[in-house]
C-alpha positions in Angstrom: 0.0 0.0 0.0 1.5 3.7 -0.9 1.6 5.7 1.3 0.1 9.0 2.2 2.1 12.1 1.1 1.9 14.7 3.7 3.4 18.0 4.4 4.9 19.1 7.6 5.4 22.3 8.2 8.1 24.1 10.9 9.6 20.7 10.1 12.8 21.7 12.1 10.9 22.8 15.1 10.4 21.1 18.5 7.0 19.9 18.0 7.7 18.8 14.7 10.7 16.7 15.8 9.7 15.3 18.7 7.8 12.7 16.6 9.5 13.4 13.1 11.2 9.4 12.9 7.8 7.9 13.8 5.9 10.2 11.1 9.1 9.1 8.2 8.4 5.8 8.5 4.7 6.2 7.9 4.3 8.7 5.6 6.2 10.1 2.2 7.1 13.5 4.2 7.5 16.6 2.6 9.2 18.8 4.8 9.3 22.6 5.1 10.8 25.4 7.2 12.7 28.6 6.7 15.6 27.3 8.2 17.2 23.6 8.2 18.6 23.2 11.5 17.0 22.8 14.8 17.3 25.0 17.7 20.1 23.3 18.7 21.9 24.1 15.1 21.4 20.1 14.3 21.0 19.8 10.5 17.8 18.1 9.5 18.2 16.0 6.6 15.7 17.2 3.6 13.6 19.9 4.6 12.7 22.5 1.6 13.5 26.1 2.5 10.6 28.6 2.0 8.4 31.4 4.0 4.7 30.1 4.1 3.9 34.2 5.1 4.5 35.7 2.0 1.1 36.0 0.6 2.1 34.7 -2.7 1.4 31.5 -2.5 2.8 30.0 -5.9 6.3 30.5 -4.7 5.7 27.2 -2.0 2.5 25.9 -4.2 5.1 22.9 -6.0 5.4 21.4 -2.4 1.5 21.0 -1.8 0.6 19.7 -5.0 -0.6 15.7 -5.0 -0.4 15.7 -1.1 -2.8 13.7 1.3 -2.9 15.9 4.4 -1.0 18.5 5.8 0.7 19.2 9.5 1.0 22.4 10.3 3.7 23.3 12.9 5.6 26.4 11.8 5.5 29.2 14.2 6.7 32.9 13.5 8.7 34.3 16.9 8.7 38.4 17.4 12.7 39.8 17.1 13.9 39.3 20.4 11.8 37.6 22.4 12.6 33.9 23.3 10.8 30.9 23.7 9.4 31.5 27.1 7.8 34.1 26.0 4.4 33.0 24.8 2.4 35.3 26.9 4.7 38.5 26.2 1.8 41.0 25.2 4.2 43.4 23.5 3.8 45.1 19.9 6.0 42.9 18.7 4.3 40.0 20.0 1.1 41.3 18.3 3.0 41.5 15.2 4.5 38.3 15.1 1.0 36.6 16.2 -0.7 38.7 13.5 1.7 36.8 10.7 1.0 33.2 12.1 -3.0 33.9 11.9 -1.5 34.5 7.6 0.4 32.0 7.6 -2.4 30.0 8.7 -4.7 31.3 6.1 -2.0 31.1 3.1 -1.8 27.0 4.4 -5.4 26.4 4.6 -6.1 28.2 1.1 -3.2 26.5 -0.7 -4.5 23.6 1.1 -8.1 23.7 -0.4 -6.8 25.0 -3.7 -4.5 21.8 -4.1 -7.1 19.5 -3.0 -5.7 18.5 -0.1 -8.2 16.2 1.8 -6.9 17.7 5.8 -5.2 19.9 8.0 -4.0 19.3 11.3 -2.8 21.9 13.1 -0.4 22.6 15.8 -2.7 24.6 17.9 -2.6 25.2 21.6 -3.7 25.1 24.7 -3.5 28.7 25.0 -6.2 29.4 22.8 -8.2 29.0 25.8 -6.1 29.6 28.6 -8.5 32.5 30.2 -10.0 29.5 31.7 -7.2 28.4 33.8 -7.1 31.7 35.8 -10.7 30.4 37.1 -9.6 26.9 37.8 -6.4 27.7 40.0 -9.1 30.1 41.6 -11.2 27.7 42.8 -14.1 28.4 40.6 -13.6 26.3 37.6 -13.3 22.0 36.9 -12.6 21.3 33.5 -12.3 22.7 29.8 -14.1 20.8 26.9 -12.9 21.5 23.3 -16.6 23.2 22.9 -16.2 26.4 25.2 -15.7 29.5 23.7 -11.9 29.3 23.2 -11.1 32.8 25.5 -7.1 33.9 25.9 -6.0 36.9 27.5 -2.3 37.0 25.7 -1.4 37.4 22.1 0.3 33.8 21.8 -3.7 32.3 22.5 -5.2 34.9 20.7 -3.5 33.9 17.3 -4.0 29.8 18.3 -8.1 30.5 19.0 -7.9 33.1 15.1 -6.5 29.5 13.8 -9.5 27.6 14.9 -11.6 29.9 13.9 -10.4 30.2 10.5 -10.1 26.7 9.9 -14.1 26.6 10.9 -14.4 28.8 8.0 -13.0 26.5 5.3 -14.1 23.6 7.0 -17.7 25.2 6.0 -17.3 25.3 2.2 -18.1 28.7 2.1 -14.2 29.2 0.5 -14.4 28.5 -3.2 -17.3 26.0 -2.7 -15.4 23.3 -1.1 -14.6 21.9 1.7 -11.2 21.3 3.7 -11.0 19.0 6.4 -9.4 20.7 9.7 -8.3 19.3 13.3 -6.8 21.6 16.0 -4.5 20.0 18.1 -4.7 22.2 21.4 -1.0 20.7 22.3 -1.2 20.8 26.2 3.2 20.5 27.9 5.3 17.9 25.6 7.8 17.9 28.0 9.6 14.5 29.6 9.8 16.2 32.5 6.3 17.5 33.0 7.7 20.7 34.6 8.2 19.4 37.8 12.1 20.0 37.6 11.5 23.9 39.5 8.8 23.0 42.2 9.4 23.1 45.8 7.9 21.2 48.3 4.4 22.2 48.6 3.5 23.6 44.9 0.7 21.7 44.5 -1.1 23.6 41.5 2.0 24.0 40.1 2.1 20.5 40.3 -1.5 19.3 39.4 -0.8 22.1 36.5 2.6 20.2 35.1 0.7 16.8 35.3 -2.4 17.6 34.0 -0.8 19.5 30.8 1.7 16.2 30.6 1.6 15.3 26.8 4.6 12.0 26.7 5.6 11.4 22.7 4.4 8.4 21.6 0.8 9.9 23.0 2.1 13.1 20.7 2.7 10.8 17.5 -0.4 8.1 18.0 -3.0 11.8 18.9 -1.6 13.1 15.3 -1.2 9.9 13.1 -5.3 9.1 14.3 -6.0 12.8 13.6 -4.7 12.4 10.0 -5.7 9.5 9.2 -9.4 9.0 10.8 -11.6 8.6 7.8 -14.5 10.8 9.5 -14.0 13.4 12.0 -17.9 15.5 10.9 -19.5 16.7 13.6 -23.0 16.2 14.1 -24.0 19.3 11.5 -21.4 17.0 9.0 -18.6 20.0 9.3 -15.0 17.8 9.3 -13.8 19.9 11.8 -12.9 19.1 15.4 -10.6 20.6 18.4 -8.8 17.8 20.2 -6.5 18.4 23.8 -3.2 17.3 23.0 -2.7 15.5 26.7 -1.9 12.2 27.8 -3.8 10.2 29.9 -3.5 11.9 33.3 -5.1 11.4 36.2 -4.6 15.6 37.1 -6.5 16.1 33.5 -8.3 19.6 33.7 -9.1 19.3 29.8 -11.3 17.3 28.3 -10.4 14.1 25.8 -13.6 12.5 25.5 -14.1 13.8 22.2 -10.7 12.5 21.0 -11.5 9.2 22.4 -15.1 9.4 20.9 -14.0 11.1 17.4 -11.0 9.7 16.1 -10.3 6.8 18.8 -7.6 8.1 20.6 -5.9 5.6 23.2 -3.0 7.1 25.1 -0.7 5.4 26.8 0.9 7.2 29.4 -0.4 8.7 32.8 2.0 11.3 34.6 0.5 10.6 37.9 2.6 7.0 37.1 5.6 8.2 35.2 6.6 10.9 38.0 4.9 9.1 41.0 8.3 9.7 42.5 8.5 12.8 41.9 5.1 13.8 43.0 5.9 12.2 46.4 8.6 14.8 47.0 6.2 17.6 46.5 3.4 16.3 48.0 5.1 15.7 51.0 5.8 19.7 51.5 
């Protein structure tokens, strides 16, 4: 059986290769970035150099054409602000933010005008990390993919203009078709859960850390069943869904039922088990 061609964009980036090895041997990958080395100036083998923000879109068009699907991971970062700064609410920030809501569009568009069957987006957690602030407070259980997605930084603003724009073309009211789309509201792919930092006692911090846990091969299986699920309508028969990238943690404050239900999604890993150690230490305080 051939298999599915599909493009992966920010292809040098963290999310991107965190699950890159497991994605080659599935799929004919064609990768794309503005740069070919990682962050740690490690040369990835392949990737195709171009800028999916400049509006015209027949300079990158070649690397869509015959694809299956596309995964869409690039990220633009404002001039001189690192990676820790997501929720910087700066000009700059705005600016930068403002160019990934066009690079989003430029991928979706190119995307429908190719005939690509689906997008699956690298999306965020922040898109609707307003609610988070009512949680920590007491007021607030759990998040479900279906709440208005509300942010009060720049970084979740952009991630909740993605969603919203991929509803758009997900509609058919673009050029009279219809693009597939799945948000992937990527929780904390981190092996260490950010527990590293706590003191004795942190116990939000903590629940926090494990409830965002996202281990890799719950990363890879979350985006391999979001690209290759045959159906993913909802019940208006609109292909388009927002899954919680997260693993399956006991501390979970967002909901994965729809994953589960939707596209079958089965993780593997709890962090409540892969840091039970660790959680002991702060508990303790």
């Amino acid at each position: 059986m051939a298999k599915q061609k599909v493009v992966l964009t920010g292809a040098s980036g963290y999310i991107a290769q965190r699950m890159l090895s497991e994605l080659q041997e599935r799929y004919e990958l064609v990768l794309l970035d503005t740069q070919a080395t990682t962050r740690e100036n490690t040369e990835v083998p392949g990737v195709r150099i171009c800028d999916l923000t400049v509006e015209d879109r027949d300079q990158y068009r070649e690397h869509f054409k015959g694809a299956d699907a596309v995964l869409h991971c690039a990220f633009v970062r404002a001039p001189g602000l690192g990676s820790g700064s997501f929720m910087n609410n700066s000009e700059p920030k705005f600016r930068a933010e403002f160019r990934n809501v066009g690079m989003a569009y430029n991928v979706y568009k190119l995307a429908l005008e190719e005939n690509v069957r689906r997008v699956v987006v690298a999306s965020s957690n922040h898109a609707a990390d307003y609610y988070e602030r009512l949680i920590w407070a007491g007021k607030w259980d759990n998040v479900t993919p279906d709440m208005p997605p509300l942010s009060d930084n720049f970084y979740g603003w952009a991630k909740a203009a993605y969603e919203l724009l991929g509803f758009v073309f997900a509609t058919g009211e673009v050029d009279g078709k219809k693009l597939q789309v799945v948000q992937l509201r990527i929780g904390g792919p981190r092996d260490t859960a950010d527990l590293e930092n706590l003191q004795p006692g942190d116990i939000n911090k903590m629940h926090r850390g494990l409830g965002a846990y996202l281990s890799r091969r719950d990363q890879v299986q979350l985006v391999v069943k979001s690209i290759e699920t045959e159906d993913i309508a909802d019940e208006n028969g609109v292909s388009f869904q927002i899954f919680y990238g997260v693993s399956a943690n006991t501390h979970n404050f967002w909901s994965i039922a729809n994953a589960r239900r939707v596209i079958g999604y089965e993780p593997e890993d709890n962090s409540q088990v892969v840091f039970a150690e660790r959680i002991a230490e702060i508990a303790k305080g």
